[in-house]
Phi, psi and omega in degrees: 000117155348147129268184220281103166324129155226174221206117149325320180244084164288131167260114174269125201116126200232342162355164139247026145297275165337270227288006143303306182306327182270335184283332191290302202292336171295310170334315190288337179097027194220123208305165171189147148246166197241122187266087222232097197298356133337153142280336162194177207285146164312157179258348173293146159298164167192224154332134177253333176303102185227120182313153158334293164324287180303347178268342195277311169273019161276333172297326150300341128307346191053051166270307181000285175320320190272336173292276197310006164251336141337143140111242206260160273193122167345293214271012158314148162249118202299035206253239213170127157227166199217125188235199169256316184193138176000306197232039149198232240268132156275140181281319205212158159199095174258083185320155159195161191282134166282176185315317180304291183320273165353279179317294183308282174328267218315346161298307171277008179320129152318183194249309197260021173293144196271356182193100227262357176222083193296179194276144180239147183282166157163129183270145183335280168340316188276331207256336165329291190300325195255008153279302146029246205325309186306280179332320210254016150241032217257049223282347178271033062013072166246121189274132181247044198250167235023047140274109189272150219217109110002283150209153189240122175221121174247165172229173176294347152272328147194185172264131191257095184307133197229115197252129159209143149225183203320147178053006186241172164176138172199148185260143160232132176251151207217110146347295184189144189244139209247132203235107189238016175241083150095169164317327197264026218283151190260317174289333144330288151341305192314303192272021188009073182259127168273165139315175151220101152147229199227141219264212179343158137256098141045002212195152185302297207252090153097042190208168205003215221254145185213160195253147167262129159248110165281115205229139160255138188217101177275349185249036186276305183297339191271301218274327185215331139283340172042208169322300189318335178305136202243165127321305215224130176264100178267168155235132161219133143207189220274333202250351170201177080258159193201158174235112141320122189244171192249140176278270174244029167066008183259284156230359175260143177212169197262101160281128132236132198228191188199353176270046182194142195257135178325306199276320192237347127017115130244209187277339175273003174302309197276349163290327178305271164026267194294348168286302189326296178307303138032267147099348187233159176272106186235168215252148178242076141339130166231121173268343172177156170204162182186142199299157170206185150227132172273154169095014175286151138250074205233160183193128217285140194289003166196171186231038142119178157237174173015237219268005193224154184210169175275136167235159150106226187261339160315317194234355136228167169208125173241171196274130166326326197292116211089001145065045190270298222311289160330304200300308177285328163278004183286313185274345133322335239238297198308324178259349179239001146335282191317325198273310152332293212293270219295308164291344185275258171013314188088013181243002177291134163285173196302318193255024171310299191333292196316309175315324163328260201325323190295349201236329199279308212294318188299332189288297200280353160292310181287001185248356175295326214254334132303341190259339165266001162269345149335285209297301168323347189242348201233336149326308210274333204266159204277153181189092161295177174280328169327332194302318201246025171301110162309055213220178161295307174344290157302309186272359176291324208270320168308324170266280194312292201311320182294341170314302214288327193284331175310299180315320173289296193331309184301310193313317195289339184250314178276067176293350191320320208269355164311302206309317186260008216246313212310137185220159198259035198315194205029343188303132167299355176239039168228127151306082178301156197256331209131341216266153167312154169329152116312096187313132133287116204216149175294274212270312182285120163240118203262106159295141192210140177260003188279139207282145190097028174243144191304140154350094169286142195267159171212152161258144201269351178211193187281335157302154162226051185246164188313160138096000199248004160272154190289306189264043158259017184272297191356119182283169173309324190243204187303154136246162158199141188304132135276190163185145168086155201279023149209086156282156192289183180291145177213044172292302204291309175297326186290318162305283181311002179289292206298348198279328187254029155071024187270123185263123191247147143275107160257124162262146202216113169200139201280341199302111199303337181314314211287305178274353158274000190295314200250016162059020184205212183224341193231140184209110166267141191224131186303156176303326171242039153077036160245134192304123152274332192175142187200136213198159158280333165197162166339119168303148159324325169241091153303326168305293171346304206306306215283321136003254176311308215253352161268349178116359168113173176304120191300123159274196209309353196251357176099356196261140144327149185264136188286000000 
């Protein structure tokens, strides 16, 4: 056996989780290897949703542009349609903007639009492969797939990641270890950390064990949906649903049903399946399927200790519905980069590490916990034996039942304030002002500057081209804001930055939008674009300041607490 690689960071898990975590932590300037027991990103679909947030930190990668070319065709529409069957009654037809659309608002935006990258369709599977491709030009990036990860043996100095595939085995020792691989995660297990809360739901649709597909189906939009075509396609009646989701808006699509049993399912079940929905024999392919379950809300009683932490699917697991999942671990990746960065560096105080779960686990509890009253809700709607009756009856049962799924469908699309709202209010390492609670809303998001809330964005001119959003200013490490036609003095915060090795950015912008956005003339905003602190003028201690927001004071030897 070699000896032991060693890494500041192992990341376990090649996902796209990892690979955010590994791409954020290259921003930062700091190596990790990513550890995947795959030989290479799946070939399967899987999420297709990737949120406001999550667009904002592909954009902080300089990705975006290229993710938004990914998925569905510019002028697709990204919305929900709900039918009895293909080829009769539509229940619902909710539109929502596709990338052309998308682009075009985001041109004519006020200057104060609150969310500078909206959310986009593209399934897992595609933007996987093209993080992948990115990492692996990447040089503080080292890839590791197919090395199945084994055991964890920790010390007081780092950890010895225990790696094997076929004719290997080998150790990488690691600073500190990122545990991004899955429901099933071996890093969890290590730290013989549980789950908490509730598995499956209950209920026929998009509830206990259910099967996932990759299907080519080529005449459903020519032959039967037309216009009327969506991303995410339904059948609901009384004897079966199911969802197509659009791949490539052309003929491959995403099944997922719960009217078929997962384990004994073949391919020609999903092929009956999809004539039934149908309503006509139109030709089907199934390119793969596998059981899967829908409806967890579950999140783990801790996201690690000392050198090892959960990110991901690792540390939740959610019901699909409103696409929280993915999403929420890229801003788990996203808040505990910086804290990595920052403990590898030497400039974390003893409790940053911790802070991650204390500010993350509340996020995935409130975000677990929308997506299962979602589910709870598309559960909930009525699907007489009547529905699809030419009758008065039927068509009385067809307006109710298309209320409720419109009423779900929308909850499901109008999301800002999930996406955009988490916020770290209590946190020890945000310096609170005084200000009142902050409303937390489902649907709606209110930009706010009061700290532990993400950063309100503005565009700094009439473009919508790179560099010309607030937050591409932002640095890799803190930045802070001046604000207003005389900002105070920030030496004194700027010294103590640099005596702890702190990467500080100062920004100076006169723009009055800017200061009524954030209400003070001085703002410190977080590695990951969340408000740390904000004052009118200097503290009396910067130091104390520089402190409180690292995690507390280095000890006598200058090192982070693991």
């Amino acid at each position: 056996m070699d000896d032991p690689l060693t890494t500041p960071v192992a990341v376990v898990g090649g996902g796209p989780v990892g690979l955010m975590l590994a791409l954020l932590l290259d921003r930062q300037g700091v190596p990790c290897v990513v550890l995947n027991s795959q030989a290479d990103v799946p070939d399967q679909p899987r999420g297709s949703t990737h949120n406001a947030r999550t667009m904002e930190h592909y954009r902080s990668l300089g990705l975006a542009e290229r993710i938004r070319a990914l998925g569905l065709p510019a002028g697709h529409s990204a919305g929900i349609s709900f039918f009895t069957r293909y080829n009769a009654h539509e229940l619902a037809l909710l539109p929502w903007p596709g990338t052309a659309e998308v682009l075009s608002a985001r041109a004519a935006a006020d200057r104060a639009d609150p969310a500078p990258e909206p959310m986009h369709r593209a399934n897992q599977m595609y933007v996987e492969r093209l993080l992948l491709d990115h990492a692996r030009g990447r040089r503080n990036i080292t890839l590791c797939y197919g090395w199945t990860v084994t055991a964890l043996r920790e010390s007081a100095g780092h950890v010895d990641v225990v790696a094997e595939r076929e004719g290997g085995r080998r150790v990488f020792r690691a600073a500190y270890v990122a545990g991004c691989d899955g429901g099933h995660s071996t890093v969890r297990r290590h730290l013989g950390i549980r789950y908490e809360g509730e598995g499956a739901l209950d209920q026929d649709i998009l509830g206990r064990r259910s099967t996932a597909a990759h299907l080519r189906v080529p005449t459903l939009y020519r032959d039967f949906l037309r216009d009327r075509g969506a991303w995410s396609n339904w059948v609901v009646n009384a004897d079966l649903a199911l969802n197509l989701i659009a791949l490539d808006g052309v003929a491959e699509f995403f099944l997922l049903t719960s009217s078929v049993d997962p384990d004994r399912a073949t391919e020609a079940d999903l092929v009956e399946l999809v004539r039934r929905a149908a309503g006509e024999p139109l030709p089907v392919e199934v390119l793969s399927h596998r059981p899967w379950t829908a409806g967890a809300a579950l999140v783990a009683e801790s996201f690690g200790t000392g050198r090892v932490r959960l990110v991901g699917d690792a540390a939740h697991l959610f019901t699909p519905n409103g696409g929280f999942g993915m999403n929420t671990g890229v801003d788990d990746a996203a808040n505990l980069a910086w804290k990595l960065a920052a403990a590898v560096r030497g400039w974390a105080g003893p409790g940053l590490l911790d802070s991650y779960g204390t500010e993350r686990r509340p996020i995935a509890l409130r975000n677990t916990s929308a997506a299962r009253t979602l589910g709870q809700g598309l559960g909930a709607v009525d699907r007489p034996a009547w529905l699809e009756a030419d009758s008065v009856a039927g068509e009385a049962a067809r307006a109710k039942t298309g209320a409720e799924l419109a009423e779900y469908g929308m909850r499901t699309l109008d999301t800002l304030g999930v996406q955009l709202g988490a916020r770290y209010d209590g946190s020890p390492i945000v310096a609170g002002d005084g200000s009142g609670p902050v409303p937390d809303s489902f649907a709606a998001y209110a930009p706010s500057a009061v700290p532990g809330g993400r950063a309100p964005h503005m565009w700094l001119d009439d473009r919508r081209t790179e560099g010309s959003s607030l937050f591409d200013r932002f640095g890799a490490g803190f930045t802070l804001l001046r604000l207003g036609p005389r900002p105070p003095a920030t030496g004194g915060i700027e010294a103590a930055a640099r005596a702890r090795g702190v990467p500080l950015r100062t920004l100076t912008l006169g723009d009055p939008l800017a200061r009524d956005l954030y209400g003070r003339d001085l703002v410190l905003v977080r590695p990951d674009q969340h408000v740390a602190w904000r004052a009118d003028r200097e503290p009396g201690d910067p130091g104390a300041l520089l402190d409180l927001i690292t995690g507390g004071p280095l000890d006598a030897a200058g090192s982070p607490g693991a």
